[in-house]
N, C-alpha and C positions, 0 to 999 in steps of 0.2 A: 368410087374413090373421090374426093374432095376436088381432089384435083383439076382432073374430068369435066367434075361438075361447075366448076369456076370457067372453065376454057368453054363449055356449054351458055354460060350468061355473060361471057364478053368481056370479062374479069381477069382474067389470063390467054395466053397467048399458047402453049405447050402442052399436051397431052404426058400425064406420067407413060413413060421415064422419060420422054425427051426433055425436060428443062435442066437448065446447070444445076437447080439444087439438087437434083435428086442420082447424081455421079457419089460414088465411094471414092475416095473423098471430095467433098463439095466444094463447086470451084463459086460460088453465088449465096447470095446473104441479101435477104431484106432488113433493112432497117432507115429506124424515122429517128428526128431529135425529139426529146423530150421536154416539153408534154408536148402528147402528141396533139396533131391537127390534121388530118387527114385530106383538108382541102386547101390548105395555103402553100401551093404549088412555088408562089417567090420562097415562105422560108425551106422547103425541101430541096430548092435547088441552090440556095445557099449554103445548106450543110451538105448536098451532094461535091457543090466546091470546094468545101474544107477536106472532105474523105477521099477524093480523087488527088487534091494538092499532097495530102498526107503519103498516100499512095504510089505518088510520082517521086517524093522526096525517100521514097524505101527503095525505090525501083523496081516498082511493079504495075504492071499496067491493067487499068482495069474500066471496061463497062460500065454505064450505069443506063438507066432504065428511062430517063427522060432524054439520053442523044445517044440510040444506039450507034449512029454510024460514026459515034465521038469527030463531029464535025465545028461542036461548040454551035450548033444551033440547037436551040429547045424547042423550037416551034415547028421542025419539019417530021416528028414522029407521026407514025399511022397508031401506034399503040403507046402510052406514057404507062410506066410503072414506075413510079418517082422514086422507091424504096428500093429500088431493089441494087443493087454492087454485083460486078462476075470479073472475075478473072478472066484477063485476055491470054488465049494460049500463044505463046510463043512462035 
């Protein structure tokens, strides 16, 4: 599985099924702005702020993949997935 093999090369963090996306129904979404750049970490982390803002003003709380412990620090992650959104369980 793809999966597997990405958590094998240091790409992901979660073995299937453990990650949020892979829950009936998925509580987690990867996504980038377009066009993509895959290495300008400032602008992912400024459309992370606009989807997290948007997010707050729904009332819903949610994860993102550059400050898991939602501390508003970027720089203390052991693992950055900058795309990635999850739903915090209540």
């Amino acid at each position: 599985m793809r999966q597997n093999k990405l958590v094998q090369h240091g790409k992901r963090q979660l073995k299937y099924p453990d990650s949020a996306h892979n829950r009936a129904p998925s509580c987690a979404v990867d996504v980038i702005a377009y066009p993509i750049d895959w290495v300008d970490r400032e602008r992912q982390t400024l459309f992370a702020g606009y989807v997290l803002g948007v997010a707050q003003a729904q009332g819903l709380q949610l994860r993102w993949g550059g400050d898991w412990d939602r501390d508003f620090q970027v720089a203390d992650n052991s693992f950055d997935d900058l795309v990635h959104f999850e739903l915090v369980e209540a």
